[in-house]
N, C-alpha and C positions, 0 to 999 in steps of 0.2 A: 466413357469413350476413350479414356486415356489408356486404359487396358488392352481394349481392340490396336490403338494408335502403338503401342511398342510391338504388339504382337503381331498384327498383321494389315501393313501400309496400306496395301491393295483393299484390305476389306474397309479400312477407314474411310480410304479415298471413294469406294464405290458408296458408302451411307453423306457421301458428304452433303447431301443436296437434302435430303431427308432430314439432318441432325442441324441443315441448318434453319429449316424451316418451323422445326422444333423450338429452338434459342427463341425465334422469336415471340413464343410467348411469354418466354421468359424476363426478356432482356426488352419488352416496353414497346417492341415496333410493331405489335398487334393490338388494336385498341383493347383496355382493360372491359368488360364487360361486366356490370354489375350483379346479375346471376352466372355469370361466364358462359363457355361454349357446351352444347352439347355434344353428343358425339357429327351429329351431321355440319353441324358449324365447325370442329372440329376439324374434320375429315374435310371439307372444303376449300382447308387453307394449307395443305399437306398435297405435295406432287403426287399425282393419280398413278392409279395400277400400271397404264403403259407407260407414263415417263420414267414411273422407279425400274421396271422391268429394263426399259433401253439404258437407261444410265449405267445399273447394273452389270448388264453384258458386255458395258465397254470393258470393262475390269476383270473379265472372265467367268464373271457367276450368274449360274441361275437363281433360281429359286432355294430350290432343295440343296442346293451343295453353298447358298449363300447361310442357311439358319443352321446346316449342318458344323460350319466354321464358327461361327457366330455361339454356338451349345459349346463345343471342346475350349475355347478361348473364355468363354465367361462359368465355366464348370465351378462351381465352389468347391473350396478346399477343406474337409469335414473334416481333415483328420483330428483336429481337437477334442472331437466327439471320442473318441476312440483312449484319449489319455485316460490312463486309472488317478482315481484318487488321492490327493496327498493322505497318507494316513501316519502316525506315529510309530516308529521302529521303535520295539519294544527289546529291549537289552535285558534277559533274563537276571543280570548280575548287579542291572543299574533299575529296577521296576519302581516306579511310582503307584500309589494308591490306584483303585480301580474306577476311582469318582475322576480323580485327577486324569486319569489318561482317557478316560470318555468324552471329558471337558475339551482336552486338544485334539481328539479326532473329531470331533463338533467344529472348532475351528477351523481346524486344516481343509475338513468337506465344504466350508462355506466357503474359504478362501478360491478352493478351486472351481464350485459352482461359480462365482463371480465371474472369475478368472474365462470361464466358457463362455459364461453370458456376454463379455468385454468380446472377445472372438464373433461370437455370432452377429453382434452388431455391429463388426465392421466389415462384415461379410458384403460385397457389393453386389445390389439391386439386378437380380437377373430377369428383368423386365423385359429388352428389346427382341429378344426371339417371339414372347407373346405378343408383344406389340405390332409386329409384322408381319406374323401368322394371321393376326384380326384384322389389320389394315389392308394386305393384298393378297391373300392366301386361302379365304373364306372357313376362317375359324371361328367357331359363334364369339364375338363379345361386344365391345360398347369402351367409348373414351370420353371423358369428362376434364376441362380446366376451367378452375376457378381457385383464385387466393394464392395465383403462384403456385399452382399444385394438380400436376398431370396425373389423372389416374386410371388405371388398367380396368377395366371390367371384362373378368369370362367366367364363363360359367363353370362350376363346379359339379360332377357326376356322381359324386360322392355318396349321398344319404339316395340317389337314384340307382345306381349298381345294385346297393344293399336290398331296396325293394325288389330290385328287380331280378335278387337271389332267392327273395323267399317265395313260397307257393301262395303264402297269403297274408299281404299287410291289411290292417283295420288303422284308419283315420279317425282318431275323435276331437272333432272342431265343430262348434255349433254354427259358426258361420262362413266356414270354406265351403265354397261352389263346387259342384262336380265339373265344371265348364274348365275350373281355375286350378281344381287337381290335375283333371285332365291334361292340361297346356305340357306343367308342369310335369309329370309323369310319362309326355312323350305317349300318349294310350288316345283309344277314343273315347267319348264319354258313356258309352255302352256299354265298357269295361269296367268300368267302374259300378257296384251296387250301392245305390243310396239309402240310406236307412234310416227312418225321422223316427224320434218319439214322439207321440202325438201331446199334444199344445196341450197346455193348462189354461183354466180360465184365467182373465187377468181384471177382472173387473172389479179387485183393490189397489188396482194402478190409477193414477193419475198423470199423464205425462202433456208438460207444459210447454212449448216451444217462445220464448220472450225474443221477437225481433225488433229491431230499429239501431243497433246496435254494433253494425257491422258483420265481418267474417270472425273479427277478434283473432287474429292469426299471433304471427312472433312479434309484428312490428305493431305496435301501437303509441296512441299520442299520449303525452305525459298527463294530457286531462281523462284521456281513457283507465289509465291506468292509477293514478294516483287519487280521482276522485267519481268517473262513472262507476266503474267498478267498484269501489267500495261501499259506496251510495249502496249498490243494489245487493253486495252483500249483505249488510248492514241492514238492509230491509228482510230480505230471506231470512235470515238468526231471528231474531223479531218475529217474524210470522210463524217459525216454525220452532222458536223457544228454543234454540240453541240445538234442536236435533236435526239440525244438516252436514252433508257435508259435502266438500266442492273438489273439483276436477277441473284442471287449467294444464297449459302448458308449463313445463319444467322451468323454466325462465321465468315466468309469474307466482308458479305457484307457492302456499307457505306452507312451512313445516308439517302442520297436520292434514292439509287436503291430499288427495290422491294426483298423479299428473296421467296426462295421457301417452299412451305405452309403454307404462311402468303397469299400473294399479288395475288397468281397464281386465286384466285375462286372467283369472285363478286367484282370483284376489276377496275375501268374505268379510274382511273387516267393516268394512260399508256396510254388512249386514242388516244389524241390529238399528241403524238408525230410518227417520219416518221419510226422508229428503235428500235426494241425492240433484247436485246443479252442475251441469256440466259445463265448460266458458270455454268459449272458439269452435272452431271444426279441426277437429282432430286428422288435421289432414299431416302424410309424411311430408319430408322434403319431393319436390317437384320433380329432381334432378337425378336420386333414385328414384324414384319411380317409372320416371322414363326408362334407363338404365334397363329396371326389371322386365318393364313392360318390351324393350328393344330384345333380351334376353329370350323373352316366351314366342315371341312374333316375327323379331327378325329382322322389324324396322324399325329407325328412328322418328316417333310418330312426332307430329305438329300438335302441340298441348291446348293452341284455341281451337283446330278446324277436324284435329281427329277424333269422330265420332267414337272408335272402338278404346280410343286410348281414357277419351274422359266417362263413358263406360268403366274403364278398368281402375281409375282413379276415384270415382262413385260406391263402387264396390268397396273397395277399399277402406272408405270414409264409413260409409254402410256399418260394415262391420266392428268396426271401432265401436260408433253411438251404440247399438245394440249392445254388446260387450259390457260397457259405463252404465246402460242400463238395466242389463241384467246384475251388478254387483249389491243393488236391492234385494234380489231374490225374492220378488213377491211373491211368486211359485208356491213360495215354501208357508207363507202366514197368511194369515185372515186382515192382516191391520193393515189400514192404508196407507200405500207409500204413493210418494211425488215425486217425480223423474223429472227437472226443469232442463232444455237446452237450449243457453243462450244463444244464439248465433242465427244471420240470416241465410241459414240452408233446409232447404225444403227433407223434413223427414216425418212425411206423410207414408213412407215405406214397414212404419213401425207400427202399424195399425194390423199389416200381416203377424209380425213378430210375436206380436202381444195381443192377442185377438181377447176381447171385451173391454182392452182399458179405455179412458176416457180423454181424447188426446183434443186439444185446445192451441191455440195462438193468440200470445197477447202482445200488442206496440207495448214498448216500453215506458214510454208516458201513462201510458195508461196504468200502470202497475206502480212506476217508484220515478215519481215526475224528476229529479236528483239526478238520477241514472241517465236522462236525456238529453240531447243534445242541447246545445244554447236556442237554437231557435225554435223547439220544442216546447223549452223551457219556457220562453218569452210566450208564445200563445196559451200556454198554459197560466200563466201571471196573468195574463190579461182580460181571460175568459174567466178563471177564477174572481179577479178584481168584479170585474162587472155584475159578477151573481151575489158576492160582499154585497155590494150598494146597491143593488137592486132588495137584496133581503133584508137590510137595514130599514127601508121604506123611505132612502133619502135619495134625491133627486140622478139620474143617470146621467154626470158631464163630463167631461175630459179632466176637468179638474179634479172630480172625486174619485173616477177610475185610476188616473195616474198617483195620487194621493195613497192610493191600497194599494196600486200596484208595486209604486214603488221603482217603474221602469227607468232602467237608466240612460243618461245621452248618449244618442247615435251621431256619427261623423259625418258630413257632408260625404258622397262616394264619386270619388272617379266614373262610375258605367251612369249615374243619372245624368251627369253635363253630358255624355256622349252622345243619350238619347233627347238632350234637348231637358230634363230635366225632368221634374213631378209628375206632370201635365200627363208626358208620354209614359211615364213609369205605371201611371193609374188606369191606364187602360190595360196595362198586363196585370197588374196588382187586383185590379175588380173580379177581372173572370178566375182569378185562383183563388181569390175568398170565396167566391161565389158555387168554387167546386166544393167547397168542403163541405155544404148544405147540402147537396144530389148525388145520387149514387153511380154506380161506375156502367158507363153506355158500355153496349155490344157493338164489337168491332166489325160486325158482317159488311155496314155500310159505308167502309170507311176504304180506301185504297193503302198499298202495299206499303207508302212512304210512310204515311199516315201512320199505321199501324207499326211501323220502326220506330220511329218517333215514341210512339206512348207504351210500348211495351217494352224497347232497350237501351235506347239513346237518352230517355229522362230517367230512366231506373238507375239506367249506368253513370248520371253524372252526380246524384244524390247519395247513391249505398255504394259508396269506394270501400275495396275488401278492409282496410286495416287503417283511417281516417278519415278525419270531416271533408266534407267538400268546398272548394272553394267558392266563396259567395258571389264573387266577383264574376268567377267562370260561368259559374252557372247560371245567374242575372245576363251576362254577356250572350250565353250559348239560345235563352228562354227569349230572349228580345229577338233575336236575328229570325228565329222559328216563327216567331208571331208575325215579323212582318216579311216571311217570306209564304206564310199560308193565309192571312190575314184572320181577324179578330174572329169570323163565325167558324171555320175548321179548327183556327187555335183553341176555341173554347170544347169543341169535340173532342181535340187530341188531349188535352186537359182531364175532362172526363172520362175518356178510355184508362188513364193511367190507375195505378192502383192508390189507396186515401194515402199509403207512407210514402209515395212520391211527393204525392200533389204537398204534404204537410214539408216536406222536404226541401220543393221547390220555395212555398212558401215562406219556409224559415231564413233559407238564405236572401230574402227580399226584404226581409222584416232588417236583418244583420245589416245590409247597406240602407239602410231608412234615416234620413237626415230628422233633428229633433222635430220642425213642423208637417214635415208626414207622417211621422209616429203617432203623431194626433189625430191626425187624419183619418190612420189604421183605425185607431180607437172609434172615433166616429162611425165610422163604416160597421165597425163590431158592434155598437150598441143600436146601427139604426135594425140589427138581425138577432140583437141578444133575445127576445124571445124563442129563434128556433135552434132545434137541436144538430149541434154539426154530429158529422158520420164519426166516429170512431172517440167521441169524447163523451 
């Protein structure tokens, strides 16, 4: 700005109103926002098309004669580019060896590459023509702040001119859309010829889907990170004798595993092994991808309510997992391989991909009890203990269950005095043990609440994308439900829900359980230890 401000008063004076509404995301008086603004929050907090228009005009400019001033004032000065090289003057009378003077035009050339590259970096940011061509001029692009850091997005014609030179481009991407070339190619999808190779069998695949374990994104708990995960590492090596190998993010992953969007496209070293285990969803940043997505479509879509955007983000992800698991190449051998993806995202889409492998879902207790959550963990100890001393042939009591179990003391909790204590605790604690023995009712006969309730309100307060849930909260959120539907619909919405809720809900009840209802628990588990719970 200080550029514009010697060079030309009037054109400063007419941005003032704009440059200051700028500062303030700078300068603190716009709340920080923890993923920051997108472009539509962005654009929200910036004088609209008619106030920058009138303000403008007091000052004398339009439009076109404002960006037009605004281009010759922030012009960069290339002539640097244009300098010849320092090179050595060669003095026929005075010559050095020919090693020796190649040695100092080596020098002299770096000095002055340097020397350019010091120039171009102080070349100043000619951002604000594009900045106000996208903001009130209807130039395709997209703005983004986060971290103290405003950034420009427009699109680029570039590698699209050059298609759109030649008589005929071939795309080869096994999992680009003709929908998503399309967008991007400005064409309809009728123009475009799609050409498959036809499928191989894949009926030496084995591909594992391990849920209970979250989304496993960037942010995880130091107990996810430092001990579920290794647990369940450390079980996979194990199982498959050292012939795996693993796929995380860049940020987690070690030396030898592969990350994702590095390893997942052109990559064969995964070849030769029998197991390949992918961790998290391979999903981009959010923030591009909106960005992209605003870029092809033209609007800043809403990330929970727009159906085409989380479509376009699905895709996306899609593409990835298949990518990771084709770096097996089963295609290619007869021996069997095993595709594990950890994470709670539904990728039943891979059954097209890979037509004949044998695709499965396992809870993660069920596979590597370690790898579980704590309250997982504890009905696991407890059920275990119990079939101990039942196989022993010694009596089944609190005393010898707790003895093998080994359970440790629980704390008195804040949510039991709230609800009056045990008493009331045991009338929601009965019907969630009691889910674990009966399988999951049909929602036909249940009303719309009802069916919120069991299919995304107890999902969603159990499988938080990237940590545990809180026990407290969700004790809190399960008590208010029960006594606002009462004990016979609560036990239906109970049953509607899926078993990794219901073990979910459970565990965080087990988590605030004072030591003489953990007895309790146990009781209750042995007067059922002969039948079989669902999912164990």
């Amino acid at each position: 700005m200080g550029m514009i401000e010697n060079a030309n008063t009037e054109l400063f004076n007419a941005l003032q109103s704009l440059r200051k509404a700028i500062r303030s995301f700078f300068n603190g008086d716009v709340e920080r926002k923890r993923y920051g603004y997108d472009d539509k929050a962005f654009k929200a907090l910036l004088p609209n098309q008619e106030e920058f228009i009138e303000h403008i005009t007091k000052f004398g400019f339009d439009g076109a004669s404002l960006i037009e001033t605004l281009l010759g004032i922030l012009k960069p000065d290339l002539s640097f580019l244009k300098e010849e090289e320092n090179r050595l003057n060669r003095d026929d009378s005075n010559r050095a060896s020919k090693a020796t003077e190649k040695f100092v035009d080596q020098v002299l050339r770096k000095e002055t590459r340097k020397e350019m590259h010091e120039a171009a970096k102080d070349l100043p940011l000619n951002w604000l023509p594009t900045f106000l061509l996208i903001l009130y001029y209807g130039q395709s692009g997209a703005f983004t702040f986060n971290w103290d850091k405003l950034t420009v997005h427009s699109k680029s014609n570039t590698h699209l001119d050059l298609v759109r030179e030649a008589k005929t481009t071939v795309f080869v991407d096994a999992t680009l859309s003709r929908k998503l070339l399309a967008l991007k190619l400005k064409v309809k999808q009728s123009e475009i010829l799609l050409i498959e190779e036809e499928k191989p069998d894949y009926s030496n695949l084995t591909i594992i889907q391990i849920i209970g374990m979250g989304k496993l994104g960037r942010q995880r708990t130091d107990s996810m990170t430092e001990e579920r995960i290794p647990a369940l590492k450390a079980y996979l090596r194990a199982k498959h004798k050292d012939d795996i190998a693993f796929f995380d993010h860049k940020l987690f992953a070690e030396p030898e595993d592969g990350y994702h969007f590095r390893d997942n496209r052109g990559v064969n070293r995964f070849e030769g092994t029998s197991a390949l285990a992918s961790i998290g969803i391979p999903c981009s940043n959010l923030g591009a991808l909106k960005v992209e997505f605003q870029l092809l479509y033209g609007y800043c879509p809403d990330e929970e309510k727009d159906k085409k955007f989380n479509a376009f983000v699905d895709e996306k992800i899609n593409s990835e997992i298949i990518q990771i698991c084709g770096r097996l190449r089963a295609n290619r051998t007869d021996a069997q391989k095993t595709y594990y993806s950890i994470a709670d995202y539904d990728i039943s889409f891979l059954a097209l991909v890979f037509p004949g492998a044998t695709i499965k879902t396992q809870y993660i207790s069920e596979i590597c009890i370690e790898a579980a959550n704590c309250g997982d963990r504890t009905i696991s100890v407890v059920l275990d203990a119990i079939k101990q001393v039942l196989l022993s042939g010694r009596k089944a009591t609190q005393h010898a269950v707790l003895e093998v179990a080994k359970v440790s003391q629980s704390t008195v909790s804040k949510v039991a005095s709230k609800y009056g204590g045990w008493d009331n605790l045991k009338k929601i604690f009965q019907p969630l043990i009691d889910s674990l023995y009966s399988g999951r009712n049909n929602l036909k006969n249940m009303d719309e609440n009802m069916k919120s309730v069991a299919t995304q309100c107890f999902p969603e307060l159990v499988a938080l994308p990237d940590s545990e849930p809180d026990p407290e909260k969700v004790v809190t959120e399960v008590m208010n439900t029960a006594k606002a539907y009462g004990s016979k619909k609560f036990a239906e919405i109970l049953s509607a829900t899926s078993f990794e809720t219901r073990v979910g809900i459970l565990a965080c009840f087990i988590q605030i359980l004072p030591d003489y209802v953990q007895q309790h628990f146990i009781d209750i588990m042995l007067e059922r230890a002969s039948e079989p719970i669902e999912g164990f």
